[in-house]
DSSP file (Angstrom, degrees, kcal/mol; ACC not computed):
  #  RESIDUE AA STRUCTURE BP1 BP2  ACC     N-H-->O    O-->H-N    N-H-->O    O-->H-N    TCO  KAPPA ALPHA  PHI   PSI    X-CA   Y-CA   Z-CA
    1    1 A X              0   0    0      0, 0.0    57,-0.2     0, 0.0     4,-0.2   0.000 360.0 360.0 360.0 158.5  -15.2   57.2  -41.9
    2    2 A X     >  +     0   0    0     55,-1.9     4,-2.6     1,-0.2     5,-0.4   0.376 360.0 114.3 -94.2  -0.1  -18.7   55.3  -42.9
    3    3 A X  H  > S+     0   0    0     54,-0.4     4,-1.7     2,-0.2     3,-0.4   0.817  82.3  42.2 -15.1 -84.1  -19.2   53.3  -39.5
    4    4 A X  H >> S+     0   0    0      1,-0.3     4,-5.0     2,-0.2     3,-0.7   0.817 117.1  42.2 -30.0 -69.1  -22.2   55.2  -38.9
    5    5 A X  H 3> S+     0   0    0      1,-0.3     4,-1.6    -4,-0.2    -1,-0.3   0.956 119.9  46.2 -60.5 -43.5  -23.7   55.2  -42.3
    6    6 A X  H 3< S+     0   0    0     -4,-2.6     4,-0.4    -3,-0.4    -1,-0.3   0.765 111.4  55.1 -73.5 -22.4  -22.7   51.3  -42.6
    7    7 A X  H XX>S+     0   0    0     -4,-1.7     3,-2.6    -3,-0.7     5,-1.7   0.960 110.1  44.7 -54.7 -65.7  -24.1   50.5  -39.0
    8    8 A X  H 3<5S+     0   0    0     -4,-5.0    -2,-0.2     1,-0.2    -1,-0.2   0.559 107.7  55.7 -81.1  18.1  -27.2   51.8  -39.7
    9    9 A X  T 3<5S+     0   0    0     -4,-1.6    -1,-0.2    -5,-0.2    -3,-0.1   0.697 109.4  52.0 -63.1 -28.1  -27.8   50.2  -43.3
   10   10 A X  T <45S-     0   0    0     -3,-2.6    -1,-0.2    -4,-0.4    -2,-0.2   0.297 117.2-114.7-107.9 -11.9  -27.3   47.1  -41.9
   11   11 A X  T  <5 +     0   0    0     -4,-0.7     2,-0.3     1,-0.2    -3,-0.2   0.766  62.7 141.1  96.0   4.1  -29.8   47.4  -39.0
   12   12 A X      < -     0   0    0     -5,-1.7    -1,-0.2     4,-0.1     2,-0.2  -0.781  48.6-134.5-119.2 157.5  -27.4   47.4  -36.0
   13   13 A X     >  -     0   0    0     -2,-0.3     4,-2.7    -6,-0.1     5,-0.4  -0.518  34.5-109.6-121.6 139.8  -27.4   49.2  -32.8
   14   14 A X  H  > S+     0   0    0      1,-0.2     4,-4.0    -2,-0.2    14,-0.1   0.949 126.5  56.8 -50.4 -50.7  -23.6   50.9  -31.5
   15   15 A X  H  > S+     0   0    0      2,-0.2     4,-2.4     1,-0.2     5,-0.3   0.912 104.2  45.5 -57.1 -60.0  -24.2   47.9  -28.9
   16   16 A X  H  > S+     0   0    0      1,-0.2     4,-2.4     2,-0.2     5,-0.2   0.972 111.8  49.1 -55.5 -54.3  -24.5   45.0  -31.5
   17   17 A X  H  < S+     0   0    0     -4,-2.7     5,-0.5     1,-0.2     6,-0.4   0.755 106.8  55.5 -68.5 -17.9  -21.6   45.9  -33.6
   18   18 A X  H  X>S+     0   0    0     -4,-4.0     4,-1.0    -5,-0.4     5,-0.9   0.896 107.0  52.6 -79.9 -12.8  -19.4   46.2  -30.5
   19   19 A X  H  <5S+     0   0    0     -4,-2.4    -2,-0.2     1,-0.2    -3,-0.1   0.974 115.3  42.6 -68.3 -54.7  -20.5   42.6  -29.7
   20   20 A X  T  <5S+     0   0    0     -4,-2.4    -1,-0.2    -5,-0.3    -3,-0.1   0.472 114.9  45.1 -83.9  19.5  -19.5   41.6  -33.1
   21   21 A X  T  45S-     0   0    0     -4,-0.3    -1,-0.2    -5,-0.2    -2,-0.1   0.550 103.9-121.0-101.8 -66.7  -16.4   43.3  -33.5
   22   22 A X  T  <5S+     0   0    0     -4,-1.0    -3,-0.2    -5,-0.5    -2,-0.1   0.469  71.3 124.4 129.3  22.4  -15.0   42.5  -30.2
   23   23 A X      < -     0   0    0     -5,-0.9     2,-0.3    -6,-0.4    -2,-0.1  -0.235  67.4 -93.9 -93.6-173.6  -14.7   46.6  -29.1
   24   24 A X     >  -     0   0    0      1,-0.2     4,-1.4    -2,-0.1     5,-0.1  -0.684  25.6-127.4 -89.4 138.6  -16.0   48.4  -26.4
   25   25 A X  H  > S+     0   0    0     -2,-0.3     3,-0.9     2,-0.2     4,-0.9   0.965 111.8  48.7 -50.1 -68.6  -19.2   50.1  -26.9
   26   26 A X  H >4 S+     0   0    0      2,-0.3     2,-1.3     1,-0.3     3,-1.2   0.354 108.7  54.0 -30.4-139.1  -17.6   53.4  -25.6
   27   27 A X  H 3> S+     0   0    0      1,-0.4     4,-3.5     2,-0.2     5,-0.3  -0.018 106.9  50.9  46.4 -73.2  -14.8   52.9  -27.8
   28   28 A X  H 3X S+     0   0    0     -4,-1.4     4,-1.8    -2,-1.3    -1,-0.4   0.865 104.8  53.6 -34.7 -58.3  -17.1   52.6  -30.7
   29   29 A X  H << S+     0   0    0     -3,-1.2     4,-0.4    -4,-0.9     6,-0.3   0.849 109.2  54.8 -66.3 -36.3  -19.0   55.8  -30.0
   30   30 A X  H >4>S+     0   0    0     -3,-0.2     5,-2.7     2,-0.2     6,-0.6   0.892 111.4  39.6 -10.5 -74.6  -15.5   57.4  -30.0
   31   31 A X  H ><5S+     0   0    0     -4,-3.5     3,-1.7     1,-0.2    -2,-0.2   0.977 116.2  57.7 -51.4 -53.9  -14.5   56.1  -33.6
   32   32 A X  T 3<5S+     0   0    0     -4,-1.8    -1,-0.2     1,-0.4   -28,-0.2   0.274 113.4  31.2 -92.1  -7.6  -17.9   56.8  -34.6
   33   33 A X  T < 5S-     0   0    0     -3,-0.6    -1,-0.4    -4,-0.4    -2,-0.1  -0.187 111.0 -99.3-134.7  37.5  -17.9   60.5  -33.7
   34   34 A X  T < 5S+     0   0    0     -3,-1.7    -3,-0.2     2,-0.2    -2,-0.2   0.518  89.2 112.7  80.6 -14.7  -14.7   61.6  -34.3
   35   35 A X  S   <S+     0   0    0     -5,-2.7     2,-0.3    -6,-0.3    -4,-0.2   0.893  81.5  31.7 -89.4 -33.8  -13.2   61.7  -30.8
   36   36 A X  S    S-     0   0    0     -6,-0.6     2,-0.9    -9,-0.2    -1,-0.2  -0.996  70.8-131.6-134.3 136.8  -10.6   58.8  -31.5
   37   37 A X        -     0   0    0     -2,-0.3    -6,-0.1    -3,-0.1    -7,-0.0  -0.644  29.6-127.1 -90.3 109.5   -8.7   57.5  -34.4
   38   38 A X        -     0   0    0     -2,-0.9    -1,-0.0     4,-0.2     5,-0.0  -0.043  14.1-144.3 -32.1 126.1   -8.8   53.7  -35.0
   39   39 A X        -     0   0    0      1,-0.0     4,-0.1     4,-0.0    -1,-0.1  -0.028  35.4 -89.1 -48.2 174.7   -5.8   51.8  -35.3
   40   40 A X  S  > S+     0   0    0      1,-0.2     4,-1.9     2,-0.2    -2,-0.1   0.679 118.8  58.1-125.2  28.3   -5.6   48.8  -37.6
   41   41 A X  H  > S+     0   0    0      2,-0.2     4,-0.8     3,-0.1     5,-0.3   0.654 111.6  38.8 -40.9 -50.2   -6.6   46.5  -35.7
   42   42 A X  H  4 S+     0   0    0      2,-0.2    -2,-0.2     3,-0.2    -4,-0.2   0.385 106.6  64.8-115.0   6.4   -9.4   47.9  -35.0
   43   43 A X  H  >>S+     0   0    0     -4,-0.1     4,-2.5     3,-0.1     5,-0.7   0.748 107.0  43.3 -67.6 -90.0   -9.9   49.0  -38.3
   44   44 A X  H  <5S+     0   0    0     -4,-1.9    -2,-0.2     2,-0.2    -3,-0.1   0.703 113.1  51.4 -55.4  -8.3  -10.1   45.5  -39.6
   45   45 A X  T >X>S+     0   0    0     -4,-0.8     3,-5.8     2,-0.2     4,-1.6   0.828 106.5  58.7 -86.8 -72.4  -12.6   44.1  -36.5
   46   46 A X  T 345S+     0   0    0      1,-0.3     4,-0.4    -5,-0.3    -2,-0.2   0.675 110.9  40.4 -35.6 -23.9  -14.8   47.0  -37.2
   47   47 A X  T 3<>S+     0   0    0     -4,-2.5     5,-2.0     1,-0.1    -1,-0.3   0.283 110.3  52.8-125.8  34.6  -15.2   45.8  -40.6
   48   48 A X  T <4<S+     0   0    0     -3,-5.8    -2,-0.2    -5,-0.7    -1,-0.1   0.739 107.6  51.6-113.7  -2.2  -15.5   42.3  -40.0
   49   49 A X  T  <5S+     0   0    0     -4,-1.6   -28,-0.2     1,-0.1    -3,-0.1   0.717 117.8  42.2 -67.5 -35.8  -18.4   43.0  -37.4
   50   50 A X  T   <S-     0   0    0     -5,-0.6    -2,-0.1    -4,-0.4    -1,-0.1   0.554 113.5-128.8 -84.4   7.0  -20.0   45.2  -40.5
   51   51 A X  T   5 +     0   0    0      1,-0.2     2,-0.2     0, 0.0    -3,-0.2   0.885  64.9 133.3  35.5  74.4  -18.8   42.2  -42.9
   52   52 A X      < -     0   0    0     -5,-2.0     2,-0.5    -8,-0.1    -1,-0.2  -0.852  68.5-112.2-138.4 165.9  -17.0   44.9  -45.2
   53   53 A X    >>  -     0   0    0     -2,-0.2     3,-3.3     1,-0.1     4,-0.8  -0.729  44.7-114.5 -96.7 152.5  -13.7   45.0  -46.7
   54   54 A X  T 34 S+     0   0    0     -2,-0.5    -1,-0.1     1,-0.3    -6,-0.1   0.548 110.5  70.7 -64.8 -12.7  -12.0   48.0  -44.8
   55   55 A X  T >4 S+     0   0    0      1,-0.1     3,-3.1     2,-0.1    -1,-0.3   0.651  81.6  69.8 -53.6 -36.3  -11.7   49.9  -47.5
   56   56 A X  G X4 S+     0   0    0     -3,-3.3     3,-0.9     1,-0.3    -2,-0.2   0.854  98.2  55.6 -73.5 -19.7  -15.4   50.5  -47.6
   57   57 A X  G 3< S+     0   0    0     -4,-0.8   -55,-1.9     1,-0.2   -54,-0.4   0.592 102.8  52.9 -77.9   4.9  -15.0   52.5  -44.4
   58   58 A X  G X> S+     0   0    0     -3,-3.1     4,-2.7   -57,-0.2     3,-2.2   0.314  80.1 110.4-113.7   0.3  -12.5   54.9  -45.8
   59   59 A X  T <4 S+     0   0    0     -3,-0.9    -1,-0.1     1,-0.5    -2,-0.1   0.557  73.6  46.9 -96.4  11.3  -14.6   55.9  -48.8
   60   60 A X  T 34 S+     0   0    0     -4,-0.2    -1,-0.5     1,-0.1    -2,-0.1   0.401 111.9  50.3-107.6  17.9  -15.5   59.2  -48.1
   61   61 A X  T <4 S+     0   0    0     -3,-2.2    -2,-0.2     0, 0.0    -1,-0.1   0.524 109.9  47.7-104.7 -45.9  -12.3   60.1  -47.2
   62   62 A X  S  < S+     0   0    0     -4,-2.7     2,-0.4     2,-0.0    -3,-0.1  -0.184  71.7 158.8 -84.3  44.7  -10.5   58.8  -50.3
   63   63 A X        -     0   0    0      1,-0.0     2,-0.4     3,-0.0    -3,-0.1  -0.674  32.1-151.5 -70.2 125.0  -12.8   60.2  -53.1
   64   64 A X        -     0   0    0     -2,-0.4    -2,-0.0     1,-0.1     2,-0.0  -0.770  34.5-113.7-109.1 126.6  -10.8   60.3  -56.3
   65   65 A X        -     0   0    0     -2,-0.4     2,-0.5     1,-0.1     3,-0.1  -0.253  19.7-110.8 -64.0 143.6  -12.7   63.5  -58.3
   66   66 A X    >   -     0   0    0      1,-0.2     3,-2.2     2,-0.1     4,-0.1  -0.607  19.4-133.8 -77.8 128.6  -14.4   63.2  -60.9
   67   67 A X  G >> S+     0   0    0     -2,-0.5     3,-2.1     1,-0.4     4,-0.6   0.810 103.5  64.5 -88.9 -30.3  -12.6   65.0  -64.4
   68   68 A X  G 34 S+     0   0    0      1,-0.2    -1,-0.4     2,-0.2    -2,-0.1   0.764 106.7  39.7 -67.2  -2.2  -15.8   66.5  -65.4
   69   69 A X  G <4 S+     0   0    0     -3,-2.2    -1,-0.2     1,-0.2    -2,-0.2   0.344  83.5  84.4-143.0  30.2  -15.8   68.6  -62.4
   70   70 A X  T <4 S-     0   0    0     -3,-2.1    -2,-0.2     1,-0.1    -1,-0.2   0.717  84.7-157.8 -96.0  -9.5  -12.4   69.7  -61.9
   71   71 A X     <        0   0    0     -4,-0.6    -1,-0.1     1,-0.2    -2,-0.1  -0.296 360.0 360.0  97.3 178.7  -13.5   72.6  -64.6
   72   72 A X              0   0    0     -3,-0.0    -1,-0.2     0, 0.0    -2,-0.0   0.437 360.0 360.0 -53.4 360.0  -11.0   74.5  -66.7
């Protein structure tokens, strides 16, 4: 997921985006490193503290390849 990268584009501290999500910090350093997988609930709060559509956290996980470089 882009938490991380989307946090820190945006200027905000794990502490500020759990006040404007409504999460836990802990809970947030969790998501944010791998140790627990959001629900989506907490999907959508996480990106309506980063004022993103929820997709935008997923996008390195859904990369469609590109046809020039699936080769022969």
């Amino acid at each position: 997921m882009q938490i991380r990268r989307l946090r820190e584009e945006r200027g905000y501290s794990l502490e500020e985006l759990a006040e404007r999500s409504g999460l836990s910090f802990r809970g947030l350093i969790y998501i944010e490193h791998g140790r627990r997988n959001p629900g989506v609930l907490t999907v959508l709060s996480i990106a309506s503290g980063l004022n993103v559509a929820p997709a935008r956290l997923f996008e390195d996980v859904f990369q469609v390849p590109d046809e020039t470089e699936t080769g022969p």
